[in-house]
N, C-alpha and C positions, 0 to 999 in steps of 0.2 A: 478819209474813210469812204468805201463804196458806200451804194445803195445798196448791192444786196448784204453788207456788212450790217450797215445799219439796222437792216429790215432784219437777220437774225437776229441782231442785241434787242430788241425791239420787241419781237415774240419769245424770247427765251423764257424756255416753262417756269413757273414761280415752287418753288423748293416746296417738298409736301409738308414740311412743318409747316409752312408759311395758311399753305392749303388747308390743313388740318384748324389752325388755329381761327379761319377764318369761317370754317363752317359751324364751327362751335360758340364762337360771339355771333352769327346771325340765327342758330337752334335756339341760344339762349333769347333773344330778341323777340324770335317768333312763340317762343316760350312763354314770355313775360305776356306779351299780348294776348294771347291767346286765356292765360291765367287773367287777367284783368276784365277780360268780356264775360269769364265763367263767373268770376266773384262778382260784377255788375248784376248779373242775373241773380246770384245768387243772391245776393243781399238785401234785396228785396223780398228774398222769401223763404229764406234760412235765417239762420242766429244770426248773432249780431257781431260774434269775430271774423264772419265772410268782411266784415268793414274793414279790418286788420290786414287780409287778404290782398283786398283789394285797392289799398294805399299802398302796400308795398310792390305789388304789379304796375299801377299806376304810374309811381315812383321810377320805380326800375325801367319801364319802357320807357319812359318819357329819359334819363338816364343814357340809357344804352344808346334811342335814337340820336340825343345830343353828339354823343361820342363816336357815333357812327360817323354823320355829319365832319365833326372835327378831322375826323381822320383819314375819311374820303375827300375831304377841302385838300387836304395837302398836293394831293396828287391828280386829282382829276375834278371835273366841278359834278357837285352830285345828281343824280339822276339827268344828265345830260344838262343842267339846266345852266345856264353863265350867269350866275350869279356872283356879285361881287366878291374880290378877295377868296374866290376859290381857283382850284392848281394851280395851288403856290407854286411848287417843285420846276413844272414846266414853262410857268410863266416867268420865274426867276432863273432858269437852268446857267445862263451863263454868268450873270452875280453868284452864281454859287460856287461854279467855275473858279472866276476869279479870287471870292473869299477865302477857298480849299486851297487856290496854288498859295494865295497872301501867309494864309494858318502854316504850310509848309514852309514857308520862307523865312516866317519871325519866329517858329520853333524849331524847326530842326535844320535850317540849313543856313544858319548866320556863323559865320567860324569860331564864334567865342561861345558859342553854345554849344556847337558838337563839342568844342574842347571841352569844353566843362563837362558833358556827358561824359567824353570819351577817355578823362580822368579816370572816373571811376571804374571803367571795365581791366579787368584783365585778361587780356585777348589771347598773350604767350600762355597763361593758365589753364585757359579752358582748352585751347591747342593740344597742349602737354597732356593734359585728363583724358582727353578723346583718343589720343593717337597709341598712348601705353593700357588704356586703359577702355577703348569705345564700348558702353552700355548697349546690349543686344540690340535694343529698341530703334540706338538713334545708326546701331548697325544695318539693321534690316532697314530702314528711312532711306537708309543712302543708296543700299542697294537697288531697292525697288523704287526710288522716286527722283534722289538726286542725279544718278549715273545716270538715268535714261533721258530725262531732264538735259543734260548737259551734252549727251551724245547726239538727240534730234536736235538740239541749238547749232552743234559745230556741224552738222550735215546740210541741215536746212540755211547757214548762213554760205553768201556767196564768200569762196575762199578766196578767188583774190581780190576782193573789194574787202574781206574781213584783214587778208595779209596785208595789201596796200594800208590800212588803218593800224595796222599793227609796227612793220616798217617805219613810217611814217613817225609813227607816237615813239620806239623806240629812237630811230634819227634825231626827232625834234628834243628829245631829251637827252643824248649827246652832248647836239649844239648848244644845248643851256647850258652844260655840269661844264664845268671850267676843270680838265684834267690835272692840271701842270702842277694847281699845290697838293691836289692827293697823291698825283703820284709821288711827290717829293715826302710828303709825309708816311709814306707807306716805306721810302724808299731807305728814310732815316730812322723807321724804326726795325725796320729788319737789320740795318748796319746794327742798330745799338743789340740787340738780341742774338748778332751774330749769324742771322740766315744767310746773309749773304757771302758767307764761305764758300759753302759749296757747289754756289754759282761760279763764283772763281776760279775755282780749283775745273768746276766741268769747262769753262770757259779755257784755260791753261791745257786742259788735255785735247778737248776740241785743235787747240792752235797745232798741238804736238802732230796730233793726227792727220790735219789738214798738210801739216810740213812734210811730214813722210811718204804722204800721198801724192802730192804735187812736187815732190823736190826736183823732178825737170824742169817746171818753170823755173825755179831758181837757175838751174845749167844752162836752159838756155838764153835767160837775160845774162848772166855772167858771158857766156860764150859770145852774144852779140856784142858785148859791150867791149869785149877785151880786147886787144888792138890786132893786129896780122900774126906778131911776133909772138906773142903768148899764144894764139891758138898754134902758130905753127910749132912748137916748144911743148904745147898740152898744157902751160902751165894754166891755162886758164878751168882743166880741171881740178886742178889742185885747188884754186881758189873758192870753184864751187863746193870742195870735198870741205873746206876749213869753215866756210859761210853756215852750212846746212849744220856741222858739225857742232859748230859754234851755237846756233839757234836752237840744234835741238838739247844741248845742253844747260843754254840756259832755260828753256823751259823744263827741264825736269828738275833744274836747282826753284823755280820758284814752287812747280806742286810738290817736294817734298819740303822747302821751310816756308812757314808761315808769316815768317819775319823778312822773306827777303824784301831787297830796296825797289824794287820794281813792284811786286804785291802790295807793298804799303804804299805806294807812288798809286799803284791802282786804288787801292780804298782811299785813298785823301782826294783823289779825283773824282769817285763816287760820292763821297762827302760834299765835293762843293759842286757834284750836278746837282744834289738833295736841294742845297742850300738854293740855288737859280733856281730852279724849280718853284721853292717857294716862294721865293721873295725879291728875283730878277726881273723884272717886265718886260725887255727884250725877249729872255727867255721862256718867260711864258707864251708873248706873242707868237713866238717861232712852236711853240708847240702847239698855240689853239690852230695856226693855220697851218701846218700838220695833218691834228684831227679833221678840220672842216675837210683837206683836201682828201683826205681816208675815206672821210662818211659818204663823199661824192664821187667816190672812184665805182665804177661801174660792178668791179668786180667785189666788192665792200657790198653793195645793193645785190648781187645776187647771192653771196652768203648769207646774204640780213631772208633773203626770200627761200632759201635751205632751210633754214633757222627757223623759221616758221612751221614752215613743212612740216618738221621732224617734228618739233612741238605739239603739233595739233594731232601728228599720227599719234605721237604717243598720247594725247590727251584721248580721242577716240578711243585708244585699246583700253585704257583706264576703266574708260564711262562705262563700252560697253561689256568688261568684264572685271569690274575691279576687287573680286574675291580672289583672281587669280593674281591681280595684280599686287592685291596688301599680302599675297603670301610669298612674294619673291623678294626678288631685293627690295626692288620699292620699297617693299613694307617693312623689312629689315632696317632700312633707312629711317622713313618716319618714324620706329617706332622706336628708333639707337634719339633720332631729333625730340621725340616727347623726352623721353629719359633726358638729356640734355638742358633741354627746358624747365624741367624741375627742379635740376641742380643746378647749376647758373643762372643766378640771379640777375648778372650784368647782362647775358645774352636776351635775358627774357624782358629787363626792362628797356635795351635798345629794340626789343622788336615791337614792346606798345608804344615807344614814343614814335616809333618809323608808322604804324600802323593808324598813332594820334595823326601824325604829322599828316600822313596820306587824304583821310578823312576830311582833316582841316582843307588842305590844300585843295581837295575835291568839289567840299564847299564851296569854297570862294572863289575856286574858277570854273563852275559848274553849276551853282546853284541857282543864278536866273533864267541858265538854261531849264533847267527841272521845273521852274515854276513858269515856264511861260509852254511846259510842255505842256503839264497837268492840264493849266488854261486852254490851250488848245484842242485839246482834244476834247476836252468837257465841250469847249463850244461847236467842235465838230459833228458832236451827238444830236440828234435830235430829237425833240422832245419825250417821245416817248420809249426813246431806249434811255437817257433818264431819272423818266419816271419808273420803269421795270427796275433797273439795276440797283436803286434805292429804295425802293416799295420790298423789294427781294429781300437787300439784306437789312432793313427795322420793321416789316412790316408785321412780323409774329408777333412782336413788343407792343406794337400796335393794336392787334385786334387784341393781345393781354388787357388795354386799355379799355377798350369797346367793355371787354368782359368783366372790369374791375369797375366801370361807370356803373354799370346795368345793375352790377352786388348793391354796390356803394349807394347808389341812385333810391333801391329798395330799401335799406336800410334805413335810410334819411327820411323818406316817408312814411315808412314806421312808425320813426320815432315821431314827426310830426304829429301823426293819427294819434299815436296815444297819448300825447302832450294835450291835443287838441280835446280828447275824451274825457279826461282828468281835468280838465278846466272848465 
């Protein structure tokens, strides 16, 4: 933190409640005081409930200045004076630091506590509620405070130090996810479902296509390959007339039956890459390094940085217009995804356990970061940005106290006085 950072947290004005409350515990103060010298005088030469008056003045000042005391102790030493065990706040500022990150760390960011929090929310719910259904209120919030909120974030963050961090964290989690038995599991139950037909069949037409289009290569590897005497004869055309003929009618006997020996020769093959996939280790090894070599291919790295791009334009147009943007497709989207959400149950409960899981896992690989950040920066403060920043937000509560001693304080002497008369 600079000094001149400091030095604004440091004078930042105190909230007029805060203002308000505090003229009205020392009106009251100078109240009671004031009342106490009148009823002194008075009671000497008025009736004799000026006494009454005057215990409870008494009282109350004596009262309120305690509570003045106590509450000016916290945060600064009163009337300039250094007296013992006063500004606590700024004499402790970095124990307090520490205490606030420690409070952070054994309540909300130990992974078996977020879990257990994060049990109980239903996250797919509330989603679902908002997006088919968003209340004006928390409509107008988003508009006027989230979107603009998020647009001076993605402006004012440097982009390619936010895309490097982006890249980056998508890459490094790649290299973690071990592809080979998802994709075998995805791979196997599309077979069993039957999706994979009509990859088949486009894969089968693809070949047909590719035949028709290139059949010179075909004529001319038959042509080079066939000896003097067939070329000088032609028959080596006839050869490629029978080959290309041949090819392309077996590919129209496998896209019209389903059962031919070569398409099922194809699915039993797709069958046991499913199976390698899952449960080959060779064959997974050959796939992870694959992927690593994919993820480090230059040109992998500049789509990953497209990627971004587009993502962030589109998040910008969102932010900074996103009435226009929940009324187009987008919104058409989100709001087909809330409908979604509410009626599948299975969807909605993999997205709190992904959501649980995210949380957890953020946790625990992040969470001493968080708590060593709090610490630091508390101890970056100095003292008396603090003492403002916390004087600001309990300090109303506070003079409530000033105000509540001074009541309390007269009451109590009251009661004394006429405990004391009665006896």
């Amino acid at each position: 933190m600079t000094p001149s950072t400091s030095a604004s947290l440091a004078h930042e004005a105190a909230p007029p409640a805060l203002v308000r409350m505090r003229r009205v515990a020392a009106a009251l103060l100078v109240a009671m005081a004031a009342l106490f010298l009148f009823s002194r005088y008075q009671g000497s030469h008025g009736p004799s409930w000026w006494g009454y008056v005057q215990a409870f003045s008494e009282a109350a000042m004596v009262g309120g200045l305690a509570d003045w005391f106590a509450v000016t102790a916290l945060f600064r030493h009163p009337l300039g004076l250094p007296i013992p065990h006063t500004a606590i706040v700024p004499r402790n500022k970095d124990r307090i630091g520490d205490q606030l990150a420690q409070f952070l760390r054994d309540n909300f960011l130990i992974p078996r506590v977020v879990a257990r929090r994060m049990r109980r929310l239903d996250v797919a719910g509330a989603i679902a509620r908002w997006l088919t259904d968003p209340p004006e209120s928390a409509g107008g919030r988003f508009r006027q405070g989230a979107s603009k909120l998020v647009a001076q974030m993605l402006e004012a963050l440097d982009p390619q130090r936010l895309g490097g961090m982006v890249k980056g964290a998508v890459a490094n989690r790649l290299r973690e996810t071990e592809i080979a038995p998802i994709a075998g599991q995805l791979l196997d139950a599309a077979m069993k479902e039957g999706r994979h037909t009509p990859l088949l069949a486009s894969a089968i037409r693809w070949a047909s296509g590719a035949l028709s289009t290139n059949d010179y290569l075909i004529r001319q590897i038959v042509h080079d390959r066939a000896g003097s005497l067939l070329r000088w004869t032609g028959l080596d055309e006839a050869v490629a007339d029978r080959l290309i003929g041949g090819l392309d009618k077996l590919l129209a006997d496998m896209a019209d039956d389903p059962q031919h020996p070569l398409r099922l020769k194809a699915e039993e093959g797709l069958d046991r890459f499913a199976w390698d996939l899952r449960h080959d280790p060779a064959m997974r090894a050959r796939v992870e390094a694959l992927k690593i070599e994919l993820i480090d291919n230059p040109a992998m790295q500049r789509w990953l940085d497209g990627l971004w791009e587009q993502a962030r334009s589109m998040l910008l147009g969102i932010a900074r217009d996103p009435e226009a943007a929940m009324a187009g497709r987008l919104g058409d989207m989100l709001r087909q995804l809330g409908d979604t959400l509410l009626t599948d149950r299975r969807l909605a409960t993999t997205i709190n356990r992904f959501v649980r899981r995210a949380a957890v896992g953020t946790a625990a690989d992040y969470g001493d970061g968080i708590v060593r950040l709090v610490s630091e920066t508390v101890h970056s403060w100095d003292a008396d940005t603090i003492t403002r920043r916390l004087e600001n937000a309990v300090g109303r509560d506070l003079q409530y106290i000033r105000v509540n001693g001074t009541i309390v304080g007269g009451l109590v002497g009251l009661a004394i006085h006429a405990i004391d008369v009665l006896l």
